[in-house]
C-alpha positions as CSV (number, residue, x, y, z in Angstrom):
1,X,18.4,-9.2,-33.2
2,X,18.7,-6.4,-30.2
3,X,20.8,-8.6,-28.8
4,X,23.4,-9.8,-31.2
5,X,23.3,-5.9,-32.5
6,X,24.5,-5.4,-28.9
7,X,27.0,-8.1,-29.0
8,X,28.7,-6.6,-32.4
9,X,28.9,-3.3,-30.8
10,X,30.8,-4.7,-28.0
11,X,33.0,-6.5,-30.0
12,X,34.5,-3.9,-31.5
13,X,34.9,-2.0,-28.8
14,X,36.8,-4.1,-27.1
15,X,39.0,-4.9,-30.0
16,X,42.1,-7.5,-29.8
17,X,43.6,-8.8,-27.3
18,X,47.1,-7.0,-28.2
19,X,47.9,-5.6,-24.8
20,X,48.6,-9.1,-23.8
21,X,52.9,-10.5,-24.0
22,X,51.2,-13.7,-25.6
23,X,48.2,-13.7,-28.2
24,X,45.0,-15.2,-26.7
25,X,43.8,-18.2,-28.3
26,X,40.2,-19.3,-26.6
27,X,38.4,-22.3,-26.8
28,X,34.8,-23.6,-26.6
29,X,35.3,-27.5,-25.3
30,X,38.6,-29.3,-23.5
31,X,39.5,-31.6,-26.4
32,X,39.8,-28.5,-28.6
33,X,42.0,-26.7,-25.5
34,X,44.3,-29.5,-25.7
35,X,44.6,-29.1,-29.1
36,X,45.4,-25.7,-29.0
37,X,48.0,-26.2,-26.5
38,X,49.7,-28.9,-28.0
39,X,49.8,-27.0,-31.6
40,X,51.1,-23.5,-30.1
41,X,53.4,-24.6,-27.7
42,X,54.4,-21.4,-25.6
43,X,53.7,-18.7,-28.3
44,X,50.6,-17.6,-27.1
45,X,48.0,-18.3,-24.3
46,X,45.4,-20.8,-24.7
47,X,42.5,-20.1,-22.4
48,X,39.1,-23.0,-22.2
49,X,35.9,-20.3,-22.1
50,X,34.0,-22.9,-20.2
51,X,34.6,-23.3,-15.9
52,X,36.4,-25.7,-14.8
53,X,33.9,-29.0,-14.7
54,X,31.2,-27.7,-16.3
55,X,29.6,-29.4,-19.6
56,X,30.4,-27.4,-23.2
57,X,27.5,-28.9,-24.3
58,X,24.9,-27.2,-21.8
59,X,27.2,-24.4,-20.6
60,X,26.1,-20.7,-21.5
61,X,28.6,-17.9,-21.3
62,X,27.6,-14.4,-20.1
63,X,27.7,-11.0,-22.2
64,X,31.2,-11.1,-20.3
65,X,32.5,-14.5,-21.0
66,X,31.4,-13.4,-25.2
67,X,33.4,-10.0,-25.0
68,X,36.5,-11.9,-23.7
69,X,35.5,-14.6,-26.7
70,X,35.4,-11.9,-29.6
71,X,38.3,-10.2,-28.4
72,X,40.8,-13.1,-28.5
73,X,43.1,-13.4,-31.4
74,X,42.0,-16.7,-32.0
75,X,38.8,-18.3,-31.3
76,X,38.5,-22.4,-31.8
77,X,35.5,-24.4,-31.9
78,X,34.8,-28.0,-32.1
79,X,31.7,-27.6,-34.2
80,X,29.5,-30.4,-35.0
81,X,27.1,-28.7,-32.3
82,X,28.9,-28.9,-29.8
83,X,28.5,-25.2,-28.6
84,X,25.0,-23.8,-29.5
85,X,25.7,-20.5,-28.2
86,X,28.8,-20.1,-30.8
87,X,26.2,-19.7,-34.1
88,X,24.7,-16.7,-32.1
89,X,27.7,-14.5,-30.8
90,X,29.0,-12.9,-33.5
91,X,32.1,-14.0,-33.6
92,X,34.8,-12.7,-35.6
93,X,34.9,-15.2,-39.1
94,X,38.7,-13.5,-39.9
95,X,39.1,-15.3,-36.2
96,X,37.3,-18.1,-35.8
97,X,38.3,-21.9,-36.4
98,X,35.6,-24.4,-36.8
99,X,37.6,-27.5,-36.3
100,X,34.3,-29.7,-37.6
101,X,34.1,-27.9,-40.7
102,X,35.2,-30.4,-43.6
103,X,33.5,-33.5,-41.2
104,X,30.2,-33.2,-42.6
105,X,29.9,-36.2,-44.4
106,X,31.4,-38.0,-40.9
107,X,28.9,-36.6,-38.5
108,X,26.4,-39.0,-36.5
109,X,22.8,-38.0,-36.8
110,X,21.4,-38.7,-33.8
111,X,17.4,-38.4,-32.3
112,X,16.3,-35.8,-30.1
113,X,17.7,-36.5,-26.3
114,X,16.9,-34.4,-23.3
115,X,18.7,-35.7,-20.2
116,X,20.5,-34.0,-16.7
117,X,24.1,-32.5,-16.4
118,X,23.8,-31.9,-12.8
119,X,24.1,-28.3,-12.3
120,X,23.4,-27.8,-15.5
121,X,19.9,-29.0,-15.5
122,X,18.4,-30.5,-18.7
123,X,19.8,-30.4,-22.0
124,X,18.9,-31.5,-25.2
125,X,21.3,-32.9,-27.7
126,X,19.4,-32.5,-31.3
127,X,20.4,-33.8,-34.7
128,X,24.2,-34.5,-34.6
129,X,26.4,-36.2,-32.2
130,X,28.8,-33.5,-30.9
131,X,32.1,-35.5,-29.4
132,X,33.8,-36.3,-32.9
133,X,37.2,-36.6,-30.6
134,X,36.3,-39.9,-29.4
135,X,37.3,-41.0,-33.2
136,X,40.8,-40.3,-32.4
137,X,40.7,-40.1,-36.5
138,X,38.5,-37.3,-36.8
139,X,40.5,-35.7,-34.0
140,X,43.6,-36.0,-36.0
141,X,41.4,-34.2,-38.8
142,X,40.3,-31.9,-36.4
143,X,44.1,-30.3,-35.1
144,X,45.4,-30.7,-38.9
145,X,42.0,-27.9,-39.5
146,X,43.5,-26.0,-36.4
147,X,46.6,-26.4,-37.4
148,X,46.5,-24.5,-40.6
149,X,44.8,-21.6,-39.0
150,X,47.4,-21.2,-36.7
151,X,50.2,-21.2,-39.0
152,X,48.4,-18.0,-40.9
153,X,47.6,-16.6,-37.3
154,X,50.9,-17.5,-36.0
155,X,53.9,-17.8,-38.1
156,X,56.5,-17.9,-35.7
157,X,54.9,-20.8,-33.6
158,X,56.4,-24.2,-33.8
159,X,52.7,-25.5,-35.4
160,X,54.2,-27.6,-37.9
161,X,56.4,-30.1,-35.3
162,X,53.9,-30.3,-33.1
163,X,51.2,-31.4,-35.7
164,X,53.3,-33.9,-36.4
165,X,54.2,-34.6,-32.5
166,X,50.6,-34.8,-31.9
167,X,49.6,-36.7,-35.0
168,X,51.8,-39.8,-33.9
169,X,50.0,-39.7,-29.9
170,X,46.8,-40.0,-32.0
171,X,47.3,-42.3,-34.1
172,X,48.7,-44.7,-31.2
173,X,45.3,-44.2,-29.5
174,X,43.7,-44.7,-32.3
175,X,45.5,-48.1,-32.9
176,X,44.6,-49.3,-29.3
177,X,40.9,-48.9,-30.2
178,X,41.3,-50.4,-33.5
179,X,42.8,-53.4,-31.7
180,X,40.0,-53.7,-29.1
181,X,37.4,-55.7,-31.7
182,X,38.3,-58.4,-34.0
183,X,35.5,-59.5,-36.4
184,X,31.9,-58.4,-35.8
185,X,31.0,-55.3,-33.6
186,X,30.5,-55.9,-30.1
187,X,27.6,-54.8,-28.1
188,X,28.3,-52.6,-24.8
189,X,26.4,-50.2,-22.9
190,X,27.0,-46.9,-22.1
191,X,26.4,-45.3,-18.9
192,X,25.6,-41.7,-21.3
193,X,24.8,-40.7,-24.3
194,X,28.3,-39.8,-25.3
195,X,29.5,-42.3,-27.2
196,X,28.1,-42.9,-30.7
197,X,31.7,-41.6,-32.5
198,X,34.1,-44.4,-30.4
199,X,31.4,-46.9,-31.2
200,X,31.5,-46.5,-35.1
201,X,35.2,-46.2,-34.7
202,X,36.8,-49.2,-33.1
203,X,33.5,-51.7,-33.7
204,X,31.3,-51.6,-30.8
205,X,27.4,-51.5,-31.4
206,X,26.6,-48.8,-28.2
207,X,23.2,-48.6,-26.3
208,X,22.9,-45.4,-24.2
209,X,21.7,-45.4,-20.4
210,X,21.1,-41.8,-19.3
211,X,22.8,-41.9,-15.7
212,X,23.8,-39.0,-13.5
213,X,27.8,-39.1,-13.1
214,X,28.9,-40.5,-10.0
215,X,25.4,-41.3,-8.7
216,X,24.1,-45.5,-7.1
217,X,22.0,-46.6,-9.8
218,X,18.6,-46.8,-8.1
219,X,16.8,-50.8,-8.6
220,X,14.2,-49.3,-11.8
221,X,17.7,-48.5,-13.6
222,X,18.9,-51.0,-13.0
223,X,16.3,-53.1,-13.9
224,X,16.7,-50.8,-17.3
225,X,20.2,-52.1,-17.4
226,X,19.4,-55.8,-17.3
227,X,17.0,-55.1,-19.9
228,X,19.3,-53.8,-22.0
229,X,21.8,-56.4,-21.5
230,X,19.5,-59.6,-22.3
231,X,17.8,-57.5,-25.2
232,X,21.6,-56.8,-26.8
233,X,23.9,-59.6,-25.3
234,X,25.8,-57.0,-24.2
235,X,28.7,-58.2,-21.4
236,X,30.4,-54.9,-20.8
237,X,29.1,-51.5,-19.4
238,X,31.3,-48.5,-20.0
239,X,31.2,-45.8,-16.8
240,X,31.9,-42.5,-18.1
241,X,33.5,-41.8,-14.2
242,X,34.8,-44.4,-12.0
243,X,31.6,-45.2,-9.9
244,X,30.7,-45.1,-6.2
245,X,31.4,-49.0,-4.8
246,X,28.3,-50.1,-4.7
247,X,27.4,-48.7,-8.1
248,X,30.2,-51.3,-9.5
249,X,28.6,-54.1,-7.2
250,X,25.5,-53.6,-8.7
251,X,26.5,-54.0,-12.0
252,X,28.9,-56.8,-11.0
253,X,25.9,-58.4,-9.6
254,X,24.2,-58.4,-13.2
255,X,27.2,-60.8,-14.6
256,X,28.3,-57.2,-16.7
257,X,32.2,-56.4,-16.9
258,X,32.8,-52.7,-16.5
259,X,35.3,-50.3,-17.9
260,X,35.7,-46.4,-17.1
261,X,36.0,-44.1,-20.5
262,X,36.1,-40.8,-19.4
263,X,34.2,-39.3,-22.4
264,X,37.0,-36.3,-22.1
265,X,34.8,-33.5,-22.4
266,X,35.8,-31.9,-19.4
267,X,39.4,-31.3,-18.4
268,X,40.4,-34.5,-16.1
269,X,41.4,-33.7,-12.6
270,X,44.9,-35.7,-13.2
271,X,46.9,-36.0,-16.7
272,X,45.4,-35.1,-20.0
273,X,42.7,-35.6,-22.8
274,X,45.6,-38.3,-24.2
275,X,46.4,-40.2,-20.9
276,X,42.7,-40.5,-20.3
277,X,42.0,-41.8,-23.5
278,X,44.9,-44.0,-22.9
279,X,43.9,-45.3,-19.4
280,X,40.1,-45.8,-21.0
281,X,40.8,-47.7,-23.7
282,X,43.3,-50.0,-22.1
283,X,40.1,-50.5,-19.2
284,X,37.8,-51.3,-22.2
285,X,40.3,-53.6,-23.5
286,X,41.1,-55.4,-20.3
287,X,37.1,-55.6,-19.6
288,X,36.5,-57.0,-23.2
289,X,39.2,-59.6,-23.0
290,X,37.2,-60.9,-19.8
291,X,34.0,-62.1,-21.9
292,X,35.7,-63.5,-25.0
């Protein structure tokens, strides 16, 4: 309570961001940065709260990192519990977008998993699956939500074209997954947890591995892998990284095709959250069409 008093205080003190040319827009998460960007154009700033490569879903921000949050003139979270840390800042409501609100009745329940983020540490994800954008439908949903708070925020922005800009890119994406299964679900494995919302989406039955990113599976995982494989009939694995060389022997080795979804949580090193989408779901498709 001492705490979030604190944090209230704080806030007001610091007030709006209106010294700035631009209005500040923040975000918690990369897909909802992109958003952002793509809705606003250049009529106000869009910063991503969370460092470059590190994890919304296990990143905490500093009594620092909140007072730059609460002073923004428009804060945008993905919800669906993502971003832990956002239900205990006091942020500004008047400010505040909750892109997941109005996807209740969409959300994934999932069971309680604790698993490494690499400099993160451990993290558990409890109750609800948290990267809705991987249903390229829901993240149409999402930037339409967005979308209408910028338009009261922002009048003068061009929010409305872009919507509908954006709205087409999506739907294309979301027409390559829908062509990737026809007929019955098809059963892949994941290289993470991160995938339940793609899954449900374009009709693949996903079991999770819980791999480090970038790391040689050591023999006991894979063993976990074959397991998998003969227990589901699964034929593809899905990397969420391109893996080391041997990594992709290894797998090879087991009879599995492989594809590379970047999961998109993080902002990609080259392009953006809709070429990597792109280039992932044309690898899934390419993978797939090898084991028909």
């Amino acid at each position: 309570m001492r705490l979030r008093t604190l944090l209230v205080a704080i806030g007001l003190c610091a007030g709006p961001v209106s010294a700035q040319d631009l209005p500040v827009i923040v975000a918690d998460s990369y897909p909802m940065a992109f958003l952002a960007e793509t809705l606003v154009g250049d009529a106000a700033e869009v910063r991503l709260v969370v460092p470059e490569g590190r994890d919304p879903a296990s990143w905490r921000p500093t009594l620092a990192d909140i007072v730059e949050i609460q002073a923004a003139d428009l804060i945008v979270l993905n919800g669906s519990g993502l971003t832990d840390w956002s239900t205990r800042a006091a942020l500004p409501r008047s400010r505040t977008v909750d892109t997941g609100r109005g996807l209740e009745s969409d959300l994934i329940a999932t069971d309680t998993i604790t698993h490494s983020h690499g400099q993160e540490g451990s993290h558990s994800h409890e109750g609800v699956a948290p990267s809705t954008w991987l249903d390229l439908g829901l993240a149409i949903r999402q930037a339409e939500v967005l979308a209408r708070a910028m338009t009261r925020a922002l009048p003068n922005a061009p929010v409305a074209d872009n919507l509908t800009r954006l709205s087409d890119d999506l739907r294309e994406l979301d027409a390559m997954g829908d062509a990737l299964v026809d007929g019955a679900a098809i059963p892949v494995i994941t290289s993470h947890p991160r995938y339940e919302y793609l899954g449900r989406a374009y009709g693949l039955q996903v079991t999770s591995l819980d791999w480090t990113a970038g790391d040689v599976p050591d023999a006991s995982q894979l063993a976990t892998l074959r397991t998998f494989a003969e227990e589901t009939g699964a034929e593809v694995l899905i990397w969420e990284v391109a893996p080391p060389p041997e990594a992709r022997a290894s797998v090879e080795a087991l009879g599995l095709a492989q594809a590379v979804i970047p999961p998109m949580s993080t902002k990609p090193d080259t392009g953006d959250f809709l070429t990597g989408l792109r280039a992932g779901l044309a690898d899934l498709a390419e993978a797939l069409d090898t084991v028909d």
